[in-house]
C-alpha positions in Angstrom: 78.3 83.8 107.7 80.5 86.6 109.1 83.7 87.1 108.3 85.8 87.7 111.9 89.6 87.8 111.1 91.5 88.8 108.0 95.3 87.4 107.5 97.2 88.6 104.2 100.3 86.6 103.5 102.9 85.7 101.3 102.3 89.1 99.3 104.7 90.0 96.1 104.7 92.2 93.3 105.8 91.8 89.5 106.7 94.3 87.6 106.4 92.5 84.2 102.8 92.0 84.7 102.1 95.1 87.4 100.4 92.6 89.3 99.8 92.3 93.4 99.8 88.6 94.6 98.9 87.2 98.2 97.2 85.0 100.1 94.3 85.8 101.9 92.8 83.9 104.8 89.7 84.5 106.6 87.7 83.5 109.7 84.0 82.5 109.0 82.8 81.1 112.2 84.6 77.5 113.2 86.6 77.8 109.6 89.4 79.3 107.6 89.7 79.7 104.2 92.4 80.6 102.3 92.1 82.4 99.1 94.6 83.3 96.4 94.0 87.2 95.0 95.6 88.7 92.5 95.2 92.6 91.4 96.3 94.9 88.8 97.1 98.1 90.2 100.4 100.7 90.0 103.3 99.6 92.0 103.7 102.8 94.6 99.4 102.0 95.6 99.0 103.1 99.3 99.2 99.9 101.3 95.8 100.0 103.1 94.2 100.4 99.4 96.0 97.4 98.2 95.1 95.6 101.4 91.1 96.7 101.1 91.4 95.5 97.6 92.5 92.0 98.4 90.1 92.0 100.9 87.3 92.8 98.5 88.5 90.3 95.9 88.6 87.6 98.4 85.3 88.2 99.4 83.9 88.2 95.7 85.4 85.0 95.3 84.0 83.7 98.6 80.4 85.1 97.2 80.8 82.5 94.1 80.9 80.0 95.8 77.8 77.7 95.8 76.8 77.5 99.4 76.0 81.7 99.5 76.0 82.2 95.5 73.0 79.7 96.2 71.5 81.6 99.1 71.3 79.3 101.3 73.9 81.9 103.5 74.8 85.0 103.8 78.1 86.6 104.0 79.1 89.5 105.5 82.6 91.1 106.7 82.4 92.1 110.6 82.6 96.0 111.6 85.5 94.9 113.4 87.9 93.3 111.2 90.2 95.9 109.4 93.0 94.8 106.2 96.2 94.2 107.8 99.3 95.4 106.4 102.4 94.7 107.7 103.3 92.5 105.1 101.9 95.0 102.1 104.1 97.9 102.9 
C-alpha cells in the first residue's frame, strides 16, 4: 500500500516529560488512518526533524499491524509526500 498524503495535527509539547505529542493521519489508497505518536526529543528540535520523526513512528506502527506485519501487503511512503509543518513550528 502507498502512503499518499501526510496530515500532522493537534501537536504539543510537555516539558515535564520532554515529550512531542500529535496526531498523524495518512492516505493509503481509498483510506485514512489516524495514528497517535509520541517522541522524546529536546524541546528547541528543528521542526522538519520532528515532523520526519512522527512520520517514521507512524509508519512503524502502521508496519505492526497484522495485514503488512503479515505480508500479505506492502507499505511504502510515496516520493512525493513530504512532513508538513505548520503546526510543528
Amino acid at each position: 500500500m502507498l502512503v499518499t498524503n501526510v496530515e500532522i495535527s493537534q501537536y504539543t509539547y510537555c516539558e515535564r516529560t520532554e515529550r512531542h505529542t500529535a496526531n498523524v493521519c495518512m492516505t493509503l489508497g481509498d483510506m485514512f488512518v489516524t495514528l497517535f505518536c509520541a517522541l522524546n526529543m529536546p524541546e528547541n528540535e528543528c521542526p522538519k526533524t520532528r515532523a520526519n520523526a512522527f512520520v517514521r513512528d507512524a509508519m512503524r506502527q502502521l508496519r505492526r499491524m497484522p495485514e503488512y506485519r503479515s505480508g500479505r501487503s506492502s507499505l511504502e511512503l510515496s516520493k512525493h509526500v513530504t512532513a508538513p509543518m505548520p503546526l510543528l513550528a
